[in-house]
C-alpha positions as CSV (number, residue, x, y, z in Angstrom):
1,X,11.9,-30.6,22.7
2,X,9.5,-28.1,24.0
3,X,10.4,-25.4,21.0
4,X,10.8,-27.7,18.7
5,X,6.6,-29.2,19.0
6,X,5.8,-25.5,19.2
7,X,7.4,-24.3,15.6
8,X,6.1,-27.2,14.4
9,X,1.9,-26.5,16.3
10,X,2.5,-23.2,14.2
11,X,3.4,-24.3,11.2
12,X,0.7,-26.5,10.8
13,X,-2.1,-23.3,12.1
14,X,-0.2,-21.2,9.3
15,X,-0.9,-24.4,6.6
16,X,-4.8,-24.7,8.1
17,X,-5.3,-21.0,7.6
18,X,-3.7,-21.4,4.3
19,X,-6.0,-24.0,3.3
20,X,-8.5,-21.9,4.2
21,X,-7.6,-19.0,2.1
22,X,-7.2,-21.4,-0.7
23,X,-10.5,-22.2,0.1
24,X,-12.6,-19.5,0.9
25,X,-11.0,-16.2,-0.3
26,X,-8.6,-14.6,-3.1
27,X,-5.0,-15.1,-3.8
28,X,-2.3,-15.0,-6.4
29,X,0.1,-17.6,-6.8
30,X,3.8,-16.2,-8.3
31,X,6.5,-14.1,-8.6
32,X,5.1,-11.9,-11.4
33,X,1.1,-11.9,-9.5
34,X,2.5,-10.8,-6.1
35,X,4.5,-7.7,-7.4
36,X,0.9,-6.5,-9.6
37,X,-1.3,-6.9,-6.3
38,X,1.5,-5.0,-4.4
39,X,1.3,-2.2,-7.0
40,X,-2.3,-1.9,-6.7
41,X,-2.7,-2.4,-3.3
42,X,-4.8,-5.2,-3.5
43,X,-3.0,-7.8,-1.4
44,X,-3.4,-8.0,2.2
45,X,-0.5,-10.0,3.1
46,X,2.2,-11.7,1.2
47,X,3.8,-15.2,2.2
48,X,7.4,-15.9,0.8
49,X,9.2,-19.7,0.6
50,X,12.7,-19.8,2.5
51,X,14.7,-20.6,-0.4
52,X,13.0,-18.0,-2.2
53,X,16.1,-16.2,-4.3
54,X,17.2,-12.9,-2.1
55,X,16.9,-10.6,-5.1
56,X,13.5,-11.6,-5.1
57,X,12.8,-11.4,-2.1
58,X,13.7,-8.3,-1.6
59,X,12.1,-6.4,-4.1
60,X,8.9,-8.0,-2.8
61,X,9.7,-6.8,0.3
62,X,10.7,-3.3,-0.5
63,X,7.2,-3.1,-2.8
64,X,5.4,-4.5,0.6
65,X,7.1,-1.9,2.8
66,X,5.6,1.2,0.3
67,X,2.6,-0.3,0.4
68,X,2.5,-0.9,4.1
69,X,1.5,-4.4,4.0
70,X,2.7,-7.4,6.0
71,X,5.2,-10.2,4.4
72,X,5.4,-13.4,6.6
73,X,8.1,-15.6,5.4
74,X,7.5,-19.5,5.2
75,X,9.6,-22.0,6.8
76,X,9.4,-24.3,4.6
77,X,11.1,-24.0,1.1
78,X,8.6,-24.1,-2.1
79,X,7.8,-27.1,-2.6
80,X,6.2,-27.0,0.9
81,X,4.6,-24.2,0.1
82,X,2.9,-25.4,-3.0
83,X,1.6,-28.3,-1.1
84,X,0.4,-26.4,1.6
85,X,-1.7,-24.6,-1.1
86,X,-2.6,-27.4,-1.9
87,X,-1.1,-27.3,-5.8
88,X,1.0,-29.9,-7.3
89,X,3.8,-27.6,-8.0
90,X,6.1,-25.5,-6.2
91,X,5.1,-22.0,-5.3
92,X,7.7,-19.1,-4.2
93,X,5.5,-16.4,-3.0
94,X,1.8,-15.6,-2.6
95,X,-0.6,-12.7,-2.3
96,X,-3.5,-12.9,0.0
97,X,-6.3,-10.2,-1.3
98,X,-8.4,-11.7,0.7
99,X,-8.4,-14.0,3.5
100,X,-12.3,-15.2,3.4
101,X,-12.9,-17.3,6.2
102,X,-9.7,-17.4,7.7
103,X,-8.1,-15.4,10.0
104,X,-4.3,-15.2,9.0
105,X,-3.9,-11.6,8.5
106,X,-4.7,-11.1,12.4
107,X,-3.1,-13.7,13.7
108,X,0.5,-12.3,11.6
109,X,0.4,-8.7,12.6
110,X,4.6,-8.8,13.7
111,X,6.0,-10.3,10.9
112,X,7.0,-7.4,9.1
């Protein structure tokens, strides 16, 4: 019971800071966005839905690893990650280039 209110306290801090972001700084939304802010090292820190395909997933992964940039991967599937965006469609993986207000990149440093 304990555990189980504390995944869900932190997955509703990582939907606030993503509001925020959405908000108050820059981000690409997308497969295709994510890999061309990886390759010039514009994003900050890239956010991947569970059911994203593993092929995909780990190519984003590999480009975040030469770049040195921290991948946090959702809990939800993409259809909670759109609406956490706060979009009206389904969103696999996003690029934060920067965070604005919001203080997600800090409070993600492990989740390499």
């Amino acid at each position: 019971m304990v555990a189980a209110k504390k995944t869900k306290k932190t997955h509703e801090s990582i939907n606030n800071r993503l509001a925020l972001v959405m908000k108050s700084g820059k981000y690409t939304l997308g497969y295709k966005t994510v890999l061309k802010s990886l390759r010039s090292s514009k994003g900050k820190l890239i956010i991947i839905a569970s059911n994203c395909p593993p092929l995909r997933k780990s190519e984003i992964e590999y480009y975040a690893m030469l770049c040195k940039v921290g991948v946090h991967h959702y809990n939800g599937n993409n259809v909670d990650l759109g609406t956490a965006c706060g979009k009206y469609y389904r969103v696999c993986c996003l690029s934060i280039i920067d965070p604005g207000d919001s203080d997600i990149i800090k409070s993600m440093p492990g989740d390499h």
